[in-house]
N, C-alpha and C positions, 0 to 999 in steps of 0.2 A: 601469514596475516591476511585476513580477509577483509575486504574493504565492498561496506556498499553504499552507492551512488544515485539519489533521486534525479528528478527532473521530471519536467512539465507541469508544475506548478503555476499559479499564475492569478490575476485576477478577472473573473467571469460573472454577467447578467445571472440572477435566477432562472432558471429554467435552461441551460447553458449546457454546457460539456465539456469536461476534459478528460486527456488518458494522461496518468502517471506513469513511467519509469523507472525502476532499479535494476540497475546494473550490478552485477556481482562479480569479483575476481577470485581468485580462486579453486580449486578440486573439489568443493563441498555441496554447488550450486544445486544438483539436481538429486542430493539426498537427503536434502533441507526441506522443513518446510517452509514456505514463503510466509509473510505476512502482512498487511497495509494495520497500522495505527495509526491514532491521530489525538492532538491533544488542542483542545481550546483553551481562550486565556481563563484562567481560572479551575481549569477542572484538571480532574485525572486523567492520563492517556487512555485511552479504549479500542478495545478490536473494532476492527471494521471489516478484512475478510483477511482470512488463510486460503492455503494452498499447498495439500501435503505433495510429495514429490512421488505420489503417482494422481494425483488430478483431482485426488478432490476436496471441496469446497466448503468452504462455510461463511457467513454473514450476519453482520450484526442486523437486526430484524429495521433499525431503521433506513437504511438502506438496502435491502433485498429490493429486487426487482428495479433498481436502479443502479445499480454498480455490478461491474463482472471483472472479478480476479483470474490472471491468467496469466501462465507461464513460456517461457522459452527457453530450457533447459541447452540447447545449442548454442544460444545468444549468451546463457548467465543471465537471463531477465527476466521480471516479474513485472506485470501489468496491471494497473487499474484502471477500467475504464467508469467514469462518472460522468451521468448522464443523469438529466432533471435534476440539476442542482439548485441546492433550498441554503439559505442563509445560515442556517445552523450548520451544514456543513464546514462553516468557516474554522479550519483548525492549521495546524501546521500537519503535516501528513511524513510519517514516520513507516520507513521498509523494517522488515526484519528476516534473519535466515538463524533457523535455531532446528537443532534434534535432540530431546528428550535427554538430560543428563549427559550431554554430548559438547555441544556449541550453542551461544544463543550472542548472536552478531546486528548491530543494528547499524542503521543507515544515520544521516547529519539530519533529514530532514527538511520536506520541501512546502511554502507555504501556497495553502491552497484560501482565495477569496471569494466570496459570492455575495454581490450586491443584491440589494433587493430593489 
């Protein structure tokens, strides 16, 4: 059973920062590809960044250049860090570890706030 684990959620100023956490237990961690979603009240969840399990990267365009996904295959962990946080960012922020017709495992889900 794989289990993964948010943290560093919180509430922050606009223009603010925070790093995310997920922890992963498990054998599957670093043949996964990672993933940050997030959903706000109202909408449908959406990508925000992957992280295939050899390093690279993707981004939803409204956070490019302000968010950096990143791994620690040693640890079990997957990183976001968010930087110049904007109000709309305000969602619950959801990990995922999934390979293609394989496994696709998600996290409980850590809320992330941004004042304006």
């Amino acid at each position: 059973q794989v289990q993964l684990v948010e943290s560093g959620g919180g509430l922050v100023q606009a223009g603010g920062s925070l790093r995310l956490s997920c922890a992963g237990s498990g054998s599957i961690f670093s043949l996964s590809t990672m993933g940050w979603y997030r959903q706000a009240p109202g909408k449908q969840r959406e990508l925000v960044a992957t992280i295939t399990s050899s390093g690279s990267t993707n981004y939803v365009d409204s956070v490019k250049g302000r968010f950096t996904i990143s791994r620690d295959n040693a640890k079990n962990t997957v990183y976001l860090q968010m930087n110049s946080l904007k109000p709309e960012d305000t969602a619950v922020y959801y990990c995922r570890a999934d390979r293609f017709l394989r496994w696709d495992y998600w996290g409980q889900g850590t809320q992330v706030t941004v004042a304006s």
